[in-house]
N, C-alpha and C positions, 0 to 999 in steps of 0.2 A: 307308683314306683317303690314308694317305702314298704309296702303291704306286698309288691312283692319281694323285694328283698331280705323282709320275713321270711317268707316263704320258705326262700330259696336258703334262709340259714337252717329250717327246719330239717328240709330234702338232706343237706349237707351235714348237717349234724346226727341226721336218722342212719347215716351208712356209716357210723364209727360209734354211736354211741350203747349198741346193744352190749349187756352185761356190763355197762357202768349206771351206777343212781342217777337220779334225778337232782340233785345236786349240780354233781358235772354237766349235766346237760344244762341244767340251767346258769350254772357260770357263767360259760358257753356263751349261752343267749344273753344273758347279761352283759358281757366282753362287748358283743358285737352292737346291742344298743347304746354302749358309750363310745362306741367309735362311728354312729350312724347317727348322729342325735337328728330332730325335726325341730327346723325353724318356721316361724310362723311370725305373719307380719298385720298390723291392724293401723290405719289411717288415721287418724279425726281429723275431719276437712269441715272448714269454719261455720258449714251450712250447706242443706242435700240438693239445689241448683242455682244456679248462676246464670247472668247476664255476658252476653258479649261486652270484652271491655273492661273486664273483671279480672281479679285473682284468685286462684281456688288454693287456699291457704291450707296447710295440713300439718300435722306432726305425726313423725312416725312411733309405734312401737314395734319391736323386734326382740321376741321371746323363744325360749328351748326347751323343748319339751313338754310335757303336760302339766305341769306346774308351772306353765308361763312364767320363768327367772327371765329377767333381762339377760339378754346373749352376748355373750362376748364373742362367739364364732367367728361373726362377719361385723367385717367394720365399712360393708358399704350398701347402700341399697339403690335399686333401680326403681324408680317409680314413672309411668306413663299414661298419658291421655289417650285413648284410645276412638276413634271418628266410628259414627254412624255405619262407614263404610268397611271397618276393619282396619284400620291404615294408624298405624302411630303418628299422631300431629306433632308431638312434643313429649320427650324422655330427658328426664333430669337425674344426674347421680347423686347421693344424699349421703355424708358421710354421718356414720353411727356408732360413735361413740360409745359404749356401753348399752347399744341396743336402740337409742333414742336418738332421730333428725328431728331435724323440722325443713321444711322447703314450699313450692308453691309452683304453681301452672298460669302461665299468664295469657288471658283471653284475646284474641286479636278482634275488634271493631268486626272485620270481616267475615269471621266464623261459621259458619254453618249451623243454625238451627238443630238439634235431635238429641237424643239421649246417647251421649258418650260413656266410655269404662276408664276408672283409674285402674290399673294393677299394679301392684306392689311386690317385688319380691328379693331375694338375695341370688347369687351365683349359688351357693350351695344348695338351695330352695327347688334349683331346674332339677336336681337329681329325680325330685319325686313329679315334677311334670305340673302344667301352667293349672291343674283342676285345686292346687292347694295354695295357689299365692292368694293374696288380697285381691279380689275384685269386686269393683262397687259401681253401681249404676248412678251417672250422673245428669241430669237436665239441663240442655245447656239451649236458653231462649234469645233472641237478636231483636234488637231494639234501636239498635245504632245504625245499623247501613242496610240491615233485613227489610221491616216495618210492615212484613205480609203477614199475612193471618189464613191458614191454610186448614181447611174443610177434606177428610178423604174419607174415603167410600169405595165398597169394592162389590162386583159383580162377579159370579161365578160363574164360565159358561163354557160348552163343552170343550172345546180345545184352547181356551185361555181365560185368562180375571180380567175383569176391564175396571180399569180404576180411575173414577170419578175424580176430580183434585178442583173444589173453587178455591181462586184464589182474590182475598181482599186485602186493604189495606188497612194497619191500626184503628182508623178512624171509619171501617165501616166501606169503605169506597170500593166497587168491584177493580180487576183489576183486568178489563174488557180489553179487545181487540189489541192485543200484545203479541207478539212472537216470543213463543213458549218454543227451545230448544230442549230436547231431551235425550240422555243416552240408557241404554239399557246393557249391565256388564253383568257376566260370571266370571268371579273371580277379577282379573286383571283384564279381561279379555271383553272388550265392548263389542255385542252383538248387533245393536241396531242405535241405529244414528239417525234423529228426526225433529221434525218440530210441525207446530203448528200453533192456529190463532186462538185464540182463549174470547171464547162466547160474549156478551153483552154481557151478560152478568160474572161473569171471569171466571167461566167452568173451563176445563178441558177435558176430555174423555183419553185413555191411553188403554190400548189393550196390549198385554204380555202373554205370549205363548204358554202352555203350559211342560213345552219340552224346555225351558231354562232350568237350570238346576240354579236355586238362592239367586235368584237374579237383582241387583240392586237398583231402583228407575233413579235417575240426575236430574232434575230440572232446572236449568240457567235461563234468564230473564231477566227484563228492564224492570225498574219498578216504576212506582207516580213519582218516584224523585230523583229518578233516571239512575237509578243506581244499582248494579248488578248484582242480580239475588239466586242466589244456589238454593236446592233441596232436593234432601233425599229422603228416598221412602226405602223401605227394605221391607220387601214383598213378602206377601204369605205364601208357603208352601200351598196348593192348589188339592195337593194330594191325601193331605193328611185329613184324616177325620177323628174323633172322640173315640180315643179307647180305655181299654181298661187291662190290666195284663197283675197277674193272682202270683206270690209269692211265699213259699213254703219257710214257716220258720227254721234258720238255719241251711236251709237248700234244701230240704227233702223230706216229703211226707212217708210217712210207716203204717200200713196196714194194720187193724185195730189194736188203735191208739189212739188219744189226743192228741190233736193237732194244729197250730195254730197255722190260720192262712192270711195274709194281709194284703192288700187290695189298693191299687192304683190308677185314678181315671183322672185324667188330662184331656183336654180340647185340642181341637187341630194346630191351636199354638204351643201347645207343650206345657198350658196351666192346668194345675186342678182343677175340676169340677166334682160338684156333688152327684152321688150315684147313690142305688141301691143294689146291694149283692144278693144273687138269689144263690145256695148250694144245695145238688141233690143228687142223692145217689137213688137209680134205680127211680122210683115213686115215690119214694120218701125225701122231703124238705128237713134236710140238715143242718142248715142255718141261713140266717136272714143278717145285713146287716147293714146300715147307713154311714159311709164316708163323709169326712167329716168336709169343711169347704174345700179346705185345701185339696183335695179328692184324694185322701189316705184313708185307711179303716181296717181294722182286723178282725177275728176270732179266732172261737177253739172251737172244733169239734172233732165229734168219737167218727171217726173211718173204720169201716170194714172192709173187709175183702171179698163179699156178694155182689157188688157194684161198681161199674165204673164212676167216675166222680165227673159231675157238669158242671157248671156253670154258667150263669148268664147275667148282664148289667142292664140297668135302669136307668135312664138320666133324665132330667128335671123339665126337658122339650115332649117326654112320653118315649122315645128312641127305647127301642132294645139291641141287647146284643148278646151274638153267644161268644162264651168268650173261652179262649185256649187253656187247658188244667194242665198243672202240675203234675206228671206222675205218680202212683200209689206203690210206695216200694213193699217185697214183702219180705224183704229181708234189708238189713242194716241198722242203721241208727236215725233218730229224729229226736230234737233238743225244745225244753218249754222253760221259757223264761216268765219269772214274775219280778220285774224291780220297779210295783209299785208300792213298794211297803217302804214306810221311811228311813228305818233303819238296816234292814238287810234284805241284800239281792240272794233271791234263789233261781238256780238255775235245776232241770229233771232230766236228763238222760235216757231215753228209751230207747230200748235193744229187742229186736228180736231173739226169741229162742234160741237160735242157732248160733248165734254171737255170743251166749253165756259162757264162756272157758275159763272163770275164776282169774283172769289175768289182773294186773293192774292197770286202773285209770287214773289219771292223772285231770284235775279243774284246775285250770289255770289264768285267771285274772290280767290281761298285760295291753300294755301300751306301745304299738310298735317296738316288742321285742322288751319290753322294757318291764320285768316283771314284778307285780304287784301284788300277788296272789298264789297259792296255789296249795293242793291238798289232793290225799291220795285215796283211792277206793277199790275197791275189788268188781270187778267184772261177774258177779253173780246172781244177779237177779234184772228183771226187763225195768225196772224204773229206780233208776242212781240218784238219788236228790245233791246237791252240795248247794250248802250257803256258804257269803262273804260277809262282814261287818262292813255297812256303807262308810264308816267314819274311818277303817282303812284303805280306801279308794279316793285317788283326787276326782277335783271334779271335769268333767268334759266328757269325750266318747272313747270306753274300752273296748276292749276285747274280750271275749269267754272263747277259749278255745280245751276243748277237750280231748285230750292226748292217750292213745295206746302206751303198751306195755314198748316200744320201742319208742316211743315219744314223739308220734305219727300224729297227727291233727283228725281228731276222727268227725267234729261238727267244730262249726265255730258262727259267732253270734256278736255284734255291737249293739253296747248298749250306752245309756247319757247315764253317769252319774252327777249329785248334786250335791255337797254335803254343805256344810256350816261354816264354808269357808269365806262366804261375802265380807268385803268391807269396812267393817262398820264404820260411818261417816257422819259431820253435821256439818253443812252450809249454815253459815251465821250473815244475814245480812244488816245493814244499818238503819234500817227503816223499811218497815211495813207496805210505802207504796212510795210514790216519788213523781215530782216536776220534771217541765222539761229543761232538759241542759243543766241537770242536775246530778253531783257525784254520788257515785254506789260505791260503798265499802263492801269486801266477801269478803270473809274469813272462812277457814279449812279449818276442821277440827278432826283428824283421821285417829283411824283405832280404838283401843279401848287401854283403859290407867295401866292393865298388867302388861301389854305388847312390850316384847326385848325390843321390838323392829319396828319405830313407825316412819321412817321415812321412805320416801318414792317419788314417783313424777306424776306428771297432771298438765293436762291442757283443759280450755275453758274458753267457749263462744258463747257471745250473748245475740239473738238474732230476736228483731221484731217480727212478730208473728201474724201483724198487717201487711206484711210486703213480703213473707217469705210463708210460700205453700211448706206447710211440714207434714207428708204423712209418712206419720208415726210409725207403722207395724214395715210396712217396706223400708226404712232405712235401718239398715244396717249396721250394730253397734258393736262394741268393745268384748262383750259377752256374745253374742249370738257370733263375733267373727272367731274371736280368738277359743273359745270353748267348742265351736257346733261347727263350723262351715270349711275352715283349717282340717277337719279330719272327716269330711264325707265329701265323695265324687260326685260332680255335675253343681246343677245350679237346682240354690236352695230358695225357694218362690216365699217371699215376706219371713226372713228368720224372725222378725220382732214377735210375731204370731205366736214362738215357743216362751217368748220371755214377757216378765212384767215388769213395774217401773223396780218392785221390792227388789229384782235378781230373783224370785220365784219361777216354777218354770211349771208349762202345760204336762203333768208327767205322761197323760195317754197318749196325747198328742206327738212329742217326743218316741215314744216308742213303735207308735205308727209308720213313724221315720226314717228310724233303724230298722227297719221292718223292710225298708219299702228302699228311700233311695240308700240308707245306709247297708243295707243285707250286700253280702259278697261269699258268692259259694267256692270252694276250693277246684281249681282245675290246674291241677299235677302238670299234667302236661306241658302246659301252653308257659311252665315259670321254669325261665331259664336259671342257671348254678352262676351266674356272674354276679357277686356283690357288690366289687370296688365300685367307691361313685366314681363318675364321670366328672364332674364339676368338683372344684375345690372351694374352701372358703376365700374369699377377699378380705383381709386386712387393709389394704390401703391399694392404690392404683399402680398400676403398670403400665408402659409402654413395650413392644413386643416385635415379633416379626424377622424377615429370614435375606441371607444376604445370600446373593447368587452372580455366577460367571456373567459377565455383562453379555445380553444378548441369547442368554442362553437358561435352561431351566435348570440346569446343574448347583450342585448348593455351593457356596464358597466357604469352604469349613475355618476354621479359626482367625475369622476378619477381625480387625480392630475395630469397633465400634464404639462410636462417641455423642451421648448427648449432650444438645446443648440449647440451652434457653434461650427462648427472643427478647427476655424480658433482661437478660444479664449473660451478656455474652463469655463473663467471666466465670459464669457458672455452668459444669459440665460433668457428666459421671465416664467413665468408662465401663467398657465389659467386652468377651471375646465371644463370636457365635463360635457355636458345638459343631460337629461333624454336620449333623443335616443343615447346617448355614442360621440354623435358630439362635438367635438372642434374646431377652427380654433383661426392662429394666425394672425391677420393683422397689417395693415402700417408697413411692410416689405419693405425694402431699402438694395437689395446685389446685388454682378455680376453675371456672371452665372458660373456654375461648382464650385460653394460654395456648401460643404456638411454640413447638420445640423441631432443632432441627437436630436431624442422623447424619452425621457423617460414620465410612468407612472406607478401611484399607485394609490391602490381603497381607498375610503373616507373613509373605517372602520378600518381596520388594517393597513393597509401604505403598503400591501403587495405586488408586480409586476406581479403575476400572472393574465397578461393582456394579452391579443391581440391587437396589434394596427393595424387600418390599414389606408395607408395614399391616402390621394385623389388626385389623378393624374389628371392632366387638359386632358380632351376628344380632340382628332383635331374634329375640325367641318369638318361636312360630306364635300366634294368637289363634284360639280357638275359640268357637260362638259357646258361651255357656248356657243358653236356649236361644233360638229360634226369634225367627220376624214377632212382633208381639205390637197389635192394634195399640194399646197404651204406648207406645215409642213414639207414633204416630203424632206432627200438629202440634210441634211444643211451644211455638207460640202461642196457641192458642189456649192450649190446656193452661200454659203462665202467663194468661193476656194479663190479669192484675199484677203480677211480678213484673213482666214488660214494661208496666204504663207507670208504674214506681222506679224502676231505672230508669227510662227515659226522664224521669223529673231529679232524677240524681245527677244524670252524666250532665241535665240541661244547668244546675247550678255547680257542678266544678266547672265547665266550661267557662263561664261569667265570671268564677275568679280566679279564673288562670292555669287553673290546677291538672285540665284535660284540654286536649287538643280536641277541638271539631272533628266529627269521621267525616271526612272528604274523601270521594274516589274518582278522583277528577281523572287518573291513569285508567283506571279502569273504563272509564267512558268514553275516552278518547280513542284509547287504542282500540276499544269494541265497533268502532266507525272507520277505522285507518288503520285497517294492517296490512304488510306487507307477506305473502306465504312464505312458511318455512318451506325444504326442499321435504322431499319422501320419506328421505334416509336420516329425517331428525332424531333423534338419540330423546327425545322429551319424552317421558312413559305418558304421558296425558293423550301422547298425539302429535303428529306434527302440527304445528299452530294454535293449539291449545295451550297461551298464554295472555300474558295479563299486555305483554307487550311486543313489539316482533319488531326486527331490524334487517332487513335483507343486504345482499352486494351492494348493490345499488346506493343503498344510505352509507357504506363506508369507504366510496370508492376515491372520494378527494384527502382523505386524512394520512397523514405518514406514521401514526401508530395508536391500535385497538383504541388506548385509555383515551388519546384526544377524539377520537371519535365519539366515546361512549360518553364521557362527562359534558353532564348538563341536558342527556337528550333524553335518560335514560328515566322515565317517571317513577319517583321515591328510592331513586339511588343515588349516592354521592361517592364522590374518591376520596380518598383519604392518602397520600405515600406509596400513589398508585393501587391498591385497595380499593377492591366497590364495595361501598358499606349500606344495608336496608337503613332507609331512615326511621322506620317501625322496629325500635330497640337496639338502634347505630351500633350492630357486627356484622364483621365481612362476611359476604355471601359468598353459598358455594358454587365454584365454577364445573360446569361441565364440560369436558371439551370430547366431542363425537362417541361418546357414552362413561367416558373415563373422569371419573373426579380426578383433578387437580388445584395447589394451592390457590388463595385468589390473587398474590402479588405475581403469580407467572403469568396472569393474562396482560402484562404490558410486553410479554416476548411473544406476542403470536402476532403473526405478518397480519395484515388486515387484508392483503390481497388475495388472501386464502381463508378469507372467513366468506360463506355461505349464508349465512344467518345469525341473530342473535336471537333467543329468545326468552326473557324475562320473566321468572315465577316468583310473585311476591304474593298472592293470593291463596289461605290456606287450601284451598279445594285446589290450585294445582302443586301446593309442596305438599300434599298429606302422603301423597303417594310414595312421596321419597324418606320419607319417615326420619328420624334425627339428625339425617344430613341434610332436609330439607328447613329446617326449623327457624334459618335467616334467612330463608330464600333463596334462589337461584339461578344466575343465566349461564344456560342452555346453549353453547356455542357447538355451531354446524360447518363443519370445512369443504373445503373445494373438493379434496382429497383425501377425506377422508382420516382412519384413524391415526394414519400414518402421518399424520400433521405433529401430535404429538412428539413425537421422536423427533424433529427437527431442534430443540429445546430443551429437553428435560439432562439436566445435567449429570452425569456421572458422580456416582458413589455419594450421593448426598440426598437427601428428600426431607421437606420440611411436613409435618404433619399436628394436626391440631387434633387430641384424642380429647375427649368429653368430660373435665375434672368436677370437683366439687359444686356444685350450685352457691352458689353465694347468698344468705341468709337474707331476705328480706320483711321490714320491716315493717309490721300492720301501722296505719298512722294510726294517732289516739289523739283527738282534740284533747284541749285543756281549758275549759269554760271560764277557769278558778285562779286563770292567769293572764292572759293576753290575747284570747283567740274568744271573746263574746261576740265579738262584731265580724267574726272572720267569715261564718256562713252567714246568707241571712234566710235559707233553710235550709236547715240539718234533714238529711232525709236519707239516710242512712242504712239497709236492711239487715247487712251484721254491724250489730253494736260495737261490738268487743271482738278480738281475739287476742290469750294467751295463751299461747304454747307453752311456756318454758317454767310450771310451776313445782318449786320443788319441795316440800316438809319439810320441817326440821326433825330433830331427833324426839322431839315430842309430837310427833304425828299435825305442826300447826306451818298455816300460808296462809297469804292474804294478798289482794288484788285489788285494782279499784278500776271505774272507769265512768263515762258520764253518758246521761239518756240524749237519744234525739231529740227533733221539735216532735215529732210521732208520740200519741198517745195511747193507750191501750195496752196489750199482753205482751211482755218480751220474756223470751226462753232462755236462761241459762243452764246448759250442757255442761257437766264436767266429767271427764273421760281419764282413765291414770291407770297405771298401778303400782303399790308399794312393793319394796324389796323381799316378801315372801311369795310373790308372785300373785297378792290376790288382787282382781279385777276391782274396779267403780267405773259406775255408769248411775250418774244423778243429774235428773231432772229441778230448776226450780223457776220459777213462774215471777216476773216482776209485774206490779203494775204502773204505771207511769200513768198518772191524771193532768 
């Protein structure tokens, strides 16, 4: 979205700026990138996967611009878990302060096994669309109420994949003669519904059609500890095979000229692989060339106009292929970049003959709009050289765009720069190596003696590297996010690959990349003249929404509207809705799971007969950033050692007190005892696809809902008429015949008009319901339909719970060195440490302490920051504990 709204200031300022300089134009474009700025958000989450049962701890950064400054834009951030299946499990608002949260994702015992997404972004962030927020791939293994260990395998065969699935337990045990239930969906929409028995040795075979489009398979089942176990697979595309697809530097090649052409071959899951390029025009071998693993690779070569141009690919099985060219222009322009020289980027210009009109050309250096660079030339000869000084260039990914004599975009080209901006840092520890249950001092030494500026922020995890799989090149850091992945489309397969532990970077590598997924050719056309963003920044929280003629869709223009708090009834704002019936409240400051109630009256009589309705925040759509991918596949198994280490962690907080047992005594029961929902259940899972079910029948002796429900209802309790989940005691959401409503109105629904109840405490059936699901929720089904609602819902008033602040919570930190020697009597621990919240002083210095497990051997401390000139640190340092 940003790159186009470039664009689109280009077009806009091309039809008014002829016979004015390049100056004005670039005011202009200057203007509009301080009114357009680019936020960008980077995570540190306390270690790259997690246990069921867990918290995935994180601090945020949130920076503007290519100079990464902390942001003052937005003072709020959304940050989300995101399910194997697509489905937000859990979204938490983060307030940010000068750029900087901290907050956390809490694991339920129940979880589902696979490889989950955090994304991270702001409201003003959506302008430029979900390819530029934070997204990080996380492992998340069950050890608690899971304990399968899952083998898969797949067959390719001609009208479907048939996929193998053994299923064992922890301890090796097959997981034989079971009823193995499984659904198969696109999208929302379950196509097939089935099960069957799982073999002597706890195989199942499952074949899927190959007319599914992304089809996701579910498997629910007992386990050997009678405990019900979810998994999902997210199937491979059937269709897809190993390609490879040639990109002209800049978009377009030029008839004899040099020419660079760069090369990208992916497997049927959308990873690189190694290939060999063959190019040849006519008879003649033009060039040869090896992709590197990641399946990127370029050259240059001399094109004529005697030949048409081939090509064909090599892959490492023997496989060939012919593969689709580029067209050979013979007239226009085509652009050669060199920024492998350390000190200065040169960019060459070639023009055909017939383009030589002595006009001027314009190089210009710029960062969405934001310009850095530029210098002017004459249009008089076929090959234009201009250089830049790399030392006036930040670092991360620019733009070369080179502009006609009207200030026309004639080629344009990204490239990484790098310059001598890193860090400079010293970790100071207090000892060489260290016992167990014994304290570590760090000390921070940031900058250098001359820095005006050494203060900034910093977080810092210390994780044993016996109980926590690290690989390195796939996780995603502070530099590979906030420099490289922030300013290029799609997903970027291992960024660690581009970077080293120094901040050095692979520079061929790197321009392979810009080459390949970073290359964007100009199409005119397709960019519309609409600039203003849609999305505004958030400062602080709102409440919102529109009041209307009772009964009717009409707006009720200048209502009095009044909020007011459940926490203090004495406390209340006013404000008046506009003509179309809209209000909203802002600079809003509460936690979350505060409920606020709306009152309103119309402007003539003071009388309530209002509609209110209040405005819910939409999730932004989620888009797959690649494809089904075999590694996803079997996370337990890939972290059987991480598994078998929390299992001996949850098994000693247990014993003192500190965890609750996972028991799914509901879940077993009601999987043997339910009663059906009706047809016309309002539950997205399905009707009876719940953890619990209640029919007529069970509520037909009680004289109201709540005395029915309390006490019968597994893992929920009342509260003040309130059903509270007892997994993190907040009210759950009521559904009534598809209508959220609050949970204290369900003591006004007649019980002789309840149809059903149905119970979702299990995250596989709240995932689907995404942040309204996140305390669970029963499912109420009436006699009559949605029309039961209306019997109850009181005039001009609505109570509504919007989603505030996250409440900070706090990592525990034994203390060996005071009271707690005897408190475990095994420390078994896999993140050591985490702090978020570390800040320098005005001499670039901090310090932190914390103490080792009973675990001996490598622990990794991570420290992740950046100071107030916007420069980056990412330091690794290595403890040993004997």
């Amino acid at each position: 979205m940003m790159r186009k709204l470039l664009t689109a200031v280009f077009i806009l300022l091309c039809t008014t700026t002829q016979g004015q300089d390049i100056q004005q134009f670039l005011d202009k474009l200057q203007d509009y990138s301080l009114q357009n700025p680019q936020e960008k958000v980077y995570l540190h989450t306390d270690k790259p996967s997690y246990s069921a049962g867990e918290n995935i701890f994180f601090k945020s950064y949130t920076t503007i611009g290519i100079t990464n400054l902390f942001s003052s834009l937005s003072g709020i951030l959304y940050a989300e878990l995101i399910s194997p299946a697509n489905n937000v499990v859990q979204r938490v608002t983060i307030s940010t302060p000068m750029g900087i949260g901290i907050g956390d994702f809490t694991l339920s015992d129940t979880i589902t096994e696979g490889v989950y997404r955090i994304r991270a972004y702001t409201n003003w962030m959506k302008n430029a669309g979900s390819d530029y927020f934070f997204d990080k791939k996380v492992p998340i293994y069950n050890g608690r109420t899971d304990n399968v260990i899952t083998h898969t395998t797949y067959e390719k065969r001609t009208n479907d994949v048939l996929y193998k699935i053994n299923l064992n337990s922890v301890t090796g045990l097959p997981i034989s003669k079971k009823r193995i239930s499984y659904t198969i969906t696109e999208g929302d929409k379950v196509v097939e519904k089935k099960s069957q028995t799982s073999s002597e040795n706890g195989s199942i075979e499952i074949p899927i059609n190959n007319k599914y489009v992304n089809p996701i398979l579910k498997l629910r089942f007992e386990n050997i500890d009678k405990n019900i176990v979810n998994k999902i697979v997210k199937t491979i595309d059937p269709k897809k095979q190993p390609a490879t697809t040639l990109f002209p530097e800049g978009g377009k090649l030029l008839k004899d000229k040099i020419n660079t052409i760069a090369a990208k071959s992916i497997n049927s899951q959308g990873l690189g692989i190694s290939s060999k390029i063959l190019l040849k025009q006519g008879s003649d071998t033009i060039g040869v060339f090896q992709t590197n693993e990641l399946g990127m690779g370029a050259i240059s070569v001399f094109l004529n106009s005697g030949a048409p141009l081939e090509a064909e690919a090599e892959y490492a099985d023997g496989t060939k292929s012919v593969l689709q060219v580029p067209r050979i222009h013979e007239t226009g322009f085509s652009i050669l970049v060199n920024n492998l020289n350390d000190n200065k980027l040169f960019a060459q210009l070639n023009a055909s003959a017939d383009q030589l009109d002595n006009s001027d050309v314009y190089f210009v250096v710029h960062h969405l709009a934001e310009v850095l660079f530029v210098s002017k030339s004459k249009l008089n000869k076929e090959e234009l050289v201009f250089t830049v000084e790399k030392s006036k260039l930040p670092d991360g990914v620019v733009t070369i765009s080179i502009l006609d004599s009207k200030f026309q975009p004639i080629i344009e080209r990204p490239v990484f720069c790098l310059g001598q901006r890193n860090l400079n840092s010293r970790v100071l520890l207090n000892k060489s190596s260290y016992r167990t249950r014994e304290k570590v001092e760090v000390n921070l030494d940031m900058g250098e003696g001359d820095d005006s500026l050494l203060m900034g922020a910093y977080s810092a995890s210390v994780i044993d590297l016996g109980k926590v799989k690290f690989p390195e090149r796939a996780e995603a850091h502070i530099l590979s996010s906030l420099l490289l992945s922030n300013d290029l489309k799609g997903y970027i397969e291992n960024p660690n690959y581009y970077f080293n532990q120094e901040g050095n970077v692979k520079s061929v590598d790197l321009d392979y990349l810009m080459l390949t997924q970073g290359w964007r050719n100009i199409e005119w056309e397709s960019v519309g003249l609409e600039v203003l963003p849609k999305f505004k920044p958030e400062k602080s929280l709102k409440i919102s929404g529109y009041t209307k003629k009772i009964g009717r869709s009409k707006p009720e223009p200048n209502a009095k509207v009044q909020l007011i708090s459940t926490r203090n009834y004495l406390d209340f704002i006013d404000t008046t809705s506009n003509e179309e019936g809209y209000f909203e409240f802002d600079n809003l400051l509460f936690p979350d799971s505060v409920k606020f109630i709306i009152s309103a009256r119309d402007a003539v009589k003071g009388k309530n007969n209002i509609d209110i309705t209040y405005e819910y925040d939409k999730e932004f759509p989620i888009d797959e950033k690649v494809g089904a991918l075999e590694s996803d596949w079997d996370i337990n198994r890939q972290y059987l050692d991480n598994l078998k280490s929390s299992k001996e962690f949850f098994a000693e907080l247990e014993r003192m007190g500190l965890k609750e047992k996972a028991i799914l005594i509901d879940e077993v029961v009601v999987t043997r005892k339910q009663s059906k929902a009706p047809d016309y259940s309002s539950n997205l899972n399905g009707p009876g696809n719940a953890d619990q079910i209640l029919g007529a029948d069970d509520l037909s002796t009680c004289p109201t809902l709540e005395m029915c429900l309390a006490g019968r209802l597994m893992g929920v309790y009342f509260q003040n008429g309130v059903p509270y989940n007892t997994r993190g005691n907040q009210p759950m959401q009521i559904v009534l015949d598809g209508m959220y409503i609050e949970s204290e109105n369900i003591s006004m629904i007649n019980t002789a008009d309840v149809e059903s109840i149905e119970v979702l405490r299990n995250v596989n059936y709240t995932s689907i319901y995404g942040s309204n699901g996140a305390n669970g929720l029963i499912v109420i089904t009436s006699k009559r339909g949605s029309s039961a609602l209306n019997n109850y819902v009181p005039k001009g008033i609505l109570t509504v719970q919007p989603q505030g602040f996250q409440v900070i919570k706090n990592f525990y930190k034994p203390a060996y060195d005071v009271d707690e020697a005897n408190k475990y009597n095994s420390d078994l621990r896999s993140t050591i440490h985490w702090e978020p919240a570390i800040v320098t002083n005005e001499q670039g210095k901090a310090s932190f302490d914390f103490f080792t497990s009973d675990s001996k051997g490598k622990y990794l401390l991570i420290i992740e920051g950046i100071d107030l000139k916007g420069r980056l640190l990412r330091k690794e340092v290595e403890l040993v504990v004997e």
